[in-house]
KOLSE-674714 format. One record per residue (C-alpha): residue number from 0; residue in one letter; chain; x, y, z. Coordinates in steps of 0.001 Angstrom, whole numbers, always signed. Example, Ala and Ser with C-alpha at 12.3 -4.5 7.8 and 13.67 -1.06 7.14 Angstrom:
2
   pos   code   unit         X         Y         Z
     0      A      A    +12300     -4500     +7800
     1      S      A    +13670     -1060     +7140
***
This chain:
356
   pos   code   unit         X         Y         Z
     0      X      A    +70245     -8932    -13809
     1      X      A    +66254     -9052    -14221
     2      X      A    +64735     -4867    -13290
     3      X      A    +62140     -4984    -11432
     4      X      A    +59076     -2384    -11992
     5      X      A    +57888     -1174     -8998
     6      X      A    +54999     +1138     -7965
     7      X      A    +53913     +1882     -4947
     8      X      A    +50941     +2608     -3347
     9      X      A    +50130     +5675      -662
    10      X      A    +47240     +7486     +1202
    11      X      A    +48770    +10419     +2930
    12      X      A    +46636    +11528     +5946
    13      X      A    +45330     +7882     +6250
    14      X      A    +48231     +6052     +6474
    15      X      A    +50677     +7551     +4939
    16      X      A    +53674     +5348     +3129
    17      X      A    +53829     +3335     +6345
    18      X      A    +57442     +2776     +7867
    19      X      A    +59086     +3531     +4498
    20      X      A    +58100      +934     +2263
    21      X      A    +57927     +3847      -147
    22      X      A    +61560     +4803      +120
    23      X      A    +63372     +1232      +703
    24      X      A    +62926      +527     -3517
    25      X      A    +66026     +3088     -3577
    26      X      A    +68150      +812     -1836
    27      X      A    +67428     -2187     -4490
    28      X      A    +70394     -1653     -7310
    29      X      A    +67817     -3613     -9829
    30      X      A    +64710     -1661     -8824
    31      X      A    +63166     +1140    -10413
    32      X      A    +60429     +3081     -9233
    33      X      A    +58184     +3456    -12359
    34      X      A    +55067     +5065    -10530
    35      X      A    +53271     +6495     -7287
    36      X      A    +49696     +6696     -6484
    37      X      A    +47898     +8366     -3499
    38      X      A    +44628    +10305     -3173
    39      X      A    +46084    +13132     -1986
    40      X      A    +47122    +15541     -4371
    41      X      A    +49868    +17500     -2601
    42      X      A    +51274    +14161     -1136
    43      X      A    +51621    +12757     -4247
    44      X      A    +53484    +15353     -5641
    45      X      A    +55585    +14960     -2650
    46      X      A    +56211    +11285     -2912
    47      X      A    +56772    +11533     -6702
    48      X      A    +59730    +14023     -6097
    49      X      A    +61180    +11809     -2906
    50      X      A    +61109     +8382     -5210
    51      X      A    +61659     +9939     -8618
    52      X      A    +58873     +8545     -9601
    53      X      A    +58073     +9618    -13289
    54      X      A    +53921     +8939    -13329
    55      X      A    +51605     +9596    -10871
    56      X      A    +47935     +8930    -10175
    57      X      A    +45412     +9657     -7677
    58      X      A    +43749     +6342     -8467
    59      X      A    +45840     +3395     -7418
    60      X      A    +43516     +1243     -9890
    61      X      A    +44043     +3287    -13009
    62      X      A    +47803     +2763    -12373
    63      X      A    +48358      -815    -12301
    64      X      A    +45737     -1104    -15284
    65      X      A    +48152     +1336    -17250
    66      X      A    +51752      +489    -15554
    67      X      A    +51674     -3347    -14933
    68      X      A    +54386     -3024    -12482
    69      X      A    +56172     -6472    -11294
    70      X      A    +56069     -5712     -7612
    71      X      A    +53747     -2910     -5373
    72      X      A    +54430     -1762     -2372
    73      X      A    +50754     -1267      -315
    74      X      A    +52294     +1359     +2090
    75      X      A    +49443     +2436     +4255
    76      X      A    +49360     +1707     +7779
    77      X      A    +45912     +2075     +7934
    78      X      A    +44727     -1631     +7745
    79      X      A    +41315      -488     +6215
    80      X      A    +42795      -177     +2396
    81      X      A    +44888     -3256     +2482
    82      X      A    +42147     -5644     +1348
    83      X      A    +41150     -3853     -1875
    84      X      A    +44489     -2977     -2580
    85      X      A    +46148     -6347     -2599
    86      X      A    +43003     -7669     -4702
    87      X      A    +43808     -5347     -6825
    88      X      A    +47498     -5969     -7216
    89      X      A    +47086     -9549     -7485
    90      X      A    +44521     -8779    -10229
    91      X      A    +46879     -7123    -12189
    92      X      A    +50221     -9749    -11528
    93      X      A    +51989     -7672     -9264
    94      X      A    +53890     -9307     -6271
    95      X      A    +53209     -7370     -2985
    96      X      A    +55266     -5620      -185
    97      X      A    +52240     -5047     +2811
    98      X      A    +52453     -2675     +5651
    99      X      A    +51117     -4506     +8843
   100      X      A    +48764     -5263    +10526
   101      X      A    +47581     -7584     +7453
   102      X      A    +44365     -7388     +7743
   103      X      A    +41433     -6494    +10297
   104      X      A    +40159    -10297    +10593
   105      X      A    +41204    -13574     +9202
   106      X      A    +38779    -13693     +6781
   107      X      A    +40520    -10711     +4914
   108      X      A    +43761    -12362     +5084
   109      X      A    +41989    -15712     +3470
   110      X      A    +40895    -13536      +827
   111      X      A    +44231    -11965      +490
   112      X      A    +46618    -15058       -68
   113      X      A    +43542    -16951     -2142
   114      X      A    +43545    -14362     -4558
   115      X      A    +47191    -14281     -4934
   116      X      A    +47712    -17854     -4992
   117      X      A    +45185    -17669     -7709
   118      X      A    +47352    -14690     -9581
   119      X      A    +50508    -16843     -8993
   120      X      A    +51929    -13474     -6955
   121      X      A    +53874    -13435     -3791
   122      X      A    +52921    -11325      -798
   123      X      A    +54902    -10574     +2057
   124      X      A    +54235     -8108     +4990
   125      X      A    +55882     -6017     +6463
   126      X      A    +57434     -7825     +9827
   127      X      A    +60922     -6474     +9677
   128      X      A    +61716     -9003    +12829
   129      X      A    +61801    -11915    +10612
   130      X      A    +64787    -11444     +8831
   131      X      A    +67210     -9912    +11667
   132      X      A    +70379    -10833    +12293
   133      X      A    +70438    -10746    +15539
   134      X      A    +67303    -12779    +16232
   135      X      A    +68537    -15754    +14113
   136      X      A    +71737    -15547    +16498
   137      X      A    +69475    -15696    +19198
   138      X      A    +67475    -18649    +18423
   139      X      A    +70990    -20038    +17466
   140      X      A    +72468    -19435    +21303
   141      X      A    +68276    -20940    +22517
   142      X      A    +69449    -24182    +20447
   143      X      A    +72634    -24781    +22344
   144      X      A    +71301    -24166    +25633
   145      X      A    +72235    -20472    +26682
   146      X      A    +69629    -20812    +29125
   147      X      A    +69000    -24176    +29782
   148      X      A    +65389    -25742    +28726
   149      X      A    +62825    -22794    +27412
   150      X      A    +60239    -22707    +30239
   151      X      A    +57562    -20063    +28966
   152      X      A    +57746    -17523    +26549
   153      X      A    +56296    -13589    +28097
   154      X      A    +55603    -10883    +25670
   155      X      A    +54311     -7278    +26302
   156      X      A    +52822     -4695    +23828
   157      X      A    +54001     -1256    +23846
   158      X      A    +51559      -606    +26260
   159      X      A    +51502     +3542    +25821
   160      X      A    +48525     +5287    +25314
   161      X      A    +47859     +2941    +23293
   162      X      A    +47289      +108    +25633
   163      X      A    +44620     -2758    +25168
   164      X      A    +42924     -3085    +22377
   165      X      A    +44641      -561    +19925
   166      X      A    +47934     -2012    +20519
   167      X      A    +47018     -5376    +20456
   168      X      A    +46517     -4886    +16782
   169      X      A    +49380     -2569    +16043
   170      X      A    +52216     -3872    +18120
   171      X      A    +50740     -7127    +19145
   172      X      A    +50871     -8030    +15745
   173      X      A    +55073     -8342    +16244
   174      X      A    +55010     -9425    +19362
   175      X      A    +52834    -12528    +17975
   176      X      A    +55325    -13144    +15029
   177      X      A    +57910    -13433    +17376
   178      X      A    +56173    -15557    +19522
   179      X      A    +56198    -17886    +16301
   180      X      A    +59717    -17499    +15347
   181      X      A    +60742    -19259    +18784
   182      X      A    +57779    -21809    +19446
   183      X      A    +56139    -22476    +16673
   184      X      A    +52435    -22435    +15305
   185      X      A    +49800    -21794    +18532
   186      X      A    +47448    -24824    +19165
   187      X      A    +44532    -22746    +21136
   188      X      A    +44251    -19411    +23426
   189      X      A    +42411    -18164    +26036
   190      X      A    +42134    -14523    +27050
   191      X      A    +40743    -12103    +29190
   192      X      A    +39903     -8393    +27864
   193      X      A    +38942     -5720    +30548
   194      X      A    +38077     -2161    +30611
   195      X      A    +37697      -208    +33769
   196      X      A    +38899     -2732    +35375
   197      X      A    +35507     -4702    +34296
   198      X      A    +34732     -7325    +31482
   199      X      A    +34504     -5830    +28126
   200      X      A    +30863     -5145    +26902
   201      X      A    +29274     -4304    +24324
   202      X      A    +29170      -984    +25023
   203      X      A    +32950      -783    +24797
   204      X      A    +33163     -2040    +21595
   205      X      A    +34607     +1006    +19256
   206      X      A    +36264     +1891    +15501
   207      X      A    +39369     +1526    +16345
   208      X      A    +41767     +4506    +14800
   209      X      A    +43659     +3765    +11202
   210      X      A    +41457     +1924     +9932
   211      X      A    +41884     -1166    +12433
   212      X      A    +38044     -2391    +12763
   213      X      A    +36614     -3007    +16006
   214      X      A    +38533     -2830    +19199
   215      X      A    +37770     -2875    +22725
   216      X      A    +39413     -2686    +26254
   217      X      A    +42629     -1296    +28661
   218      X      A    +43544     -4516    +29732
   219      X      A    +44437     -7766    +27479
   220      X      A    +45542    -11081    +29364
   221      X      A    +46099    -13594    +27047
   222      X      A    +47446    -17864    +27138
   223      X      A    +48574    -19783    +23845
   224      X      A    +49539    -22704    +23962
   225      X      A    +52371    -24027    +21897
   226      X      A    +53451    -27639    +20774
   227      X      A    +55818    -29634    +23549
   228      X      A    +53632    -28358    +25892
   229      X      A    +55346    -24274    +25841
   230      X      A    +53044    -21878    +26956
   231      X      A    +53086    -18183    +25701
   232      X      A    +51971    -15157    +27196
   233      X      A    +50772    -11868    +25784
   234      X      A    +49350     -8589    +28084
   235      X      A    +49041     -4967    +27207
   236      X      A    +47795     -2819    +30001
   237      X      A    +46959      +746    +30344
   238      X      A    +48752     +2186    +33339
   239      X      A    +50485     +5219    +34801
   240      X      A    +53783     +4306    +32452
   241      X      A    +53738     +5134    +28724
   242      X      A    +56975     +4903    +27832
   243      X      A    +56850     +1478    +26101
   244      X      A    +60112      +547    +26540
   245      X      A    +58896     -2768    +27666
   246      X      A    +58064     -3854    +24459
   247      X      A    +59011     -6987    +23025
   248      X      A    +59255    -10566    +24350
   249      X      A    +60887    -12365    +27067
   250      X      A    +61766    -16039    +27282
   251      X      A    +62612    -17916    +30518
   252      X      A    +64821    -20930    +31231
   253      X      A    +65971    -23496    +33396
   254      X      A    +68818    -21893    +33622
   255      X      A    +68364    -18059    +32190
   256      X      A    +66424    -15290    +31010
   257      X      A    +66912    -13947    +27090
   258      X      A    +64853    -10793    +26455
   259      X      A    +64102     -9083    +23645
   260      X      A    +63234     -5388    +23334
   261      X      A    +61063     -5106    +19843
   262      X      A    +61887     -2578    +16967
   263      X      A    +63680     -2553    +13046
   264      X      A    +66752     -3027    +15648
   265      X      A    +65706     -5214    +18228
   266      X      A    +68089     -5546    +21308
   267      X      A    +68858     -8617    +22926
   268      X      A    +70200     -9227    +26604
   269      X      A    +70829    -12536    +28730
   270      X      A    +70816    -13289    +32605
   271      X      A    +72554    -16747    +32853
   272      X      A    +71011    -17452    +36230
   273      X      A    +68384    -20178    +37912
   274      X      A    +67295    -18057    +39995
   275      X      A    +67191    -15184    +37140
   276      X      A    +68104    -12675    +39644
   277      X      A    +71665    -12645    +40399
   278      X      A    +73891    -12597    +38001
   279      X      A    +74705     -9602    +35436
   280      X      A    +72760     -9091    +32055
   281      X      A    +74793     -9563    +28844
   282      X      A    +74268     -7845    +25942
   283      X      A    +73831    -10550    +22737
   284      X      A    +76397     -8575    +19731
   285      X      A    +76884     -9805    +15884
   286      X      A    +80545    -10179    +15215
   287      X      A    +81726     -7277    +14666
   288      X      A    +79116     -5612    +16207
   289      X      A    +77534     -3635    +12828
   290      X      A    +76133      -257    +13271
   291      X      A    +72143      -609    +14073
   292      X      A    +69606     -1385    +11217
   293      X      A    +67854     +1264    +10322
   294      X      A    +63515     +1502     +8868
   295      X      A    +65197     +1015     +5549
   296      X      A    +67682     -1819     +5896
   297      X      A    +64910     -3869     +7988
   298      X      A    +62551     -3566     +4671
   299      X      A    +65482     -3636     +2333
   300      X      A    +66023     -7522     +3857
   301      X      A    +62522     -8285     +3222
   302      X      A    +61913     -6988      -282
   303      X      A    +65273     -8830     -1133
   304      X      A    +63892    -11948       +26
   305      X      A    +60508    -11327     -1780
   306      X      A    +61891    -10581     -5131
   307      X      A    +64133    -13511     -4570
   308      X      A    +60957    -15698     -3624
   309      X      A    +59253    -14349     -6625
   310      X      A    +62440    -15768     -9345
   311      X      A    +62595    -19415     -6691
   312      X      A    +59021    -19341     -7130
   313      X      A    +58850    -20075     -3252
   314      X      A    +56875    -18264      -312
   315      X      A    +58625    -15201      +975
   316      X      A    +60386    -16167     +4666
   317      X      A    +57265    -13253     +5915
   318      X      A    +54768    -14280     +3699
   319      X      A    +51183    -13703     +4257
   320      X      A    +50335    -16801     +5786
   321      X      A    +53511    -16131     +8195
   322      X      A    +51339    -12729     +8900
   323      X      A    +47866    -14313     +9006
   324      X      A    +48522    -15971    +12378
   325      X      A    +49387    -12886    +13889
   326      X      A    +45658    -11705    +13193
   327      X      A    +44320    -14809    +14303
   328      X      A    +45876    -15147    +17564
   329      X      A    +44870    -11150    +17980
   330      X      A    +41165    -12178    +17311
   331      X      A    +41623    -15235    +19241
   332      X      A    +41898    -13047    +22632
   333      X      A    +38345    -11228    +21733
   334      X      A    +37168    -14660    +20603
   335      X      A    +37845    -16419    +23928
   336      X      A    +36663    -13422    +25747
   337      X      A    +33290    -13637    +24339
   338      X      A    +32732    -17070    +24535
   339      X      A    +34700    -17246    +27998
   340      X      A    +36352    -20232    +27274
   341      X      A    +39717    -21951    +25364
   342      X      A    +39509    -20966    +20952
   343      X      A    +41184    -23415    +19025
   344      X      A    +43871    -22532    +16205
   345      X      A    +42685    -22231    +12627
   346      X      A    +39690    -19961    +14279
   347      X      A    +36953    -21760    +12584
   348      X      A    +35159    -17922    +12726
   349      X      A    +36717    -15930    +10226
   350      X      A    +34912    -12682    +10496
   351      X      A    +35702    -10162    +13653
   352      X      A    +34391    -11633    +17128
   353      X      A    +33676     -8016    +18387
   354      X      A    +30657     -7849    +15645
   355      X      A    +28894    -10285    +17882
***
């Protein structure tokens, strides 16, 4: 069995290791952790001791140049690095693990999966709801007609203090993969993005926190349209509940309602009703019904499937082009705000419609 060389990637204080993409290499029998970088001098000490790493560097450049690892896991939630750092992986040959979001805009994630198609690398990103168990179940039930003929698809961001713009980037992100898993590729969108209660302006256009690029509004309303005529729905809104237990995705039937509560364990429950009201919700189980995924085991499926990609020589089941839609449909809502009309999927503008 082939070892992989693996290195990873951190900034602590901007974005950390992400949702463990440091610590999942552990859990691969045929990995080894061969170096950390990160800025930070007392986090990288930190990480080194947590992954056993046996280098360390404070410049994520000099270490690929002097490790040439096989694989890298970009760790940093902070979407501001991600570009430089996968150019620079790809550069050296190294396959990528990505924290999400991707990218700030679209034309980031071009540059992203150009340069590694170039490289002949694989990157895949860090949407732990692709590979799940129990979502493939679900979309198995959807096929034989647990609730009838899919209607409309309704998904909700986590909508804490978050709420709007912020988390259409952060959590929207997943709620847009989803989308994708059960409909398909979006055809166009239209969207309306309010603050105060009021049409976004230019004066509400602000940096976003970690690194996300621009952002604006409290309020996102957005349509996409999906092939056989499906229609999807996204909204975030800021409001007097923060809990964001509401996150996720719901989809409606003829003759029931599945929903789906977002997360490395997502839950999913079933009303088998027309009139979606009266009859009792039904927890969807695996056989067996396992113990619940935890961060790890969600990325442990993923970076199994991208080191599996990489010896297939095929595209990773969450590639990057799998996580490129999910920032075009997020610029698609500030797109069709600002031009106050339908956007059409590819966006033919690439760079971020808030610079406008």
């Amino acid at each position: 069995m082939r070892t992989w060389r693996v290195a990873v990637i951190g900034r602590t204080g901007r974005g950390g290791y992400g949702h463990m993409l440091d610590t999942v290499w552990k859990f691969v029998p045929n990995a080894r952790i061969v170096a950390v970088a990160d800025e930070n001098p007392e986090g990288l000490k930190k990480a080194a001791e947590r992954l056993g790493a046996r280098a360390t560097y404070t410049d994520y450049r000099k270490m690929l140049r002097e490790e040439k690892p096989d694989v890298v896991s970009i760790a940093p939630r902070w979407a501001d690095c991600h570009l430089e750092m996968v150019l620079a992986a790809a550069e050296a040959g190294a396959s990528i693990y990505l924290e999400k979001p991707m990218a700030r805009t679209p034309a980031e994630c071009d540059q992203m999966i150009e340069a590694c198609d170039r490289a002949r690398v694989k990157l895949a990103v860090a949407h732990q709801m692709r590979i799940c168990p129990i979502l493939e179940l679900a979309r198995q039930k959807l096929a034989e007609g647990i609730i009838g003929q899919v209607l409309e698809l309704r998904g909700r961001g986590k909508e804490d203090k978050r709420a709007g713009g912020e988390d259409l980037m952060v959590l929207g992100t997943h709620v847009f993969d989803l989308m994708r898993q059960f409909a398909g590729d979006p055809l166009w969108a239209v969207a309306r993005v309010t603050a105060g209660g009021e049409d976004i302006r230019r004066r509400d256009v602000r940096d976003g926190p970690e690194g996300l690029g621009p952002i604006a509004g409290d309020s996102i309303a957005a349509m996409f349209a999906f092939p056989g005529g499906l229609t999807g729905y996204f909204a975030s809104h800021r409001s007097d509940d923060t809990s964001g237990v509401r996150w996720g995705l719901d989809i409606y039937g003829s003759r029931g309602i599945m929903t789906i509560r977002a997360g490395m364990d997502p839950v999913v429950h079933i009303c088998r009703s027309e009139k979606w009201t009266d009859a009792a919700w039904e927890r969807l189980r695996l056989p067996g019904d396992p113990p619940p995924r935890d961060d790890n085991q969600a990325n442990l499926a993923l970076v199994m499937d991208l080191l599996e990609a990489i010896e297939q020589d095929r595209e990773p089941r969450s590639s990057g082009r799998q996580a490129r839609w999910t920032i075009e449909m997020a610029m698609a809502v500030y797109e069709s705000q600002r031009t106050g009309g339908r956007v059409h999927f590819p966006l033919r503008r690439r760079d971020h419609p808030l610079l406008s």
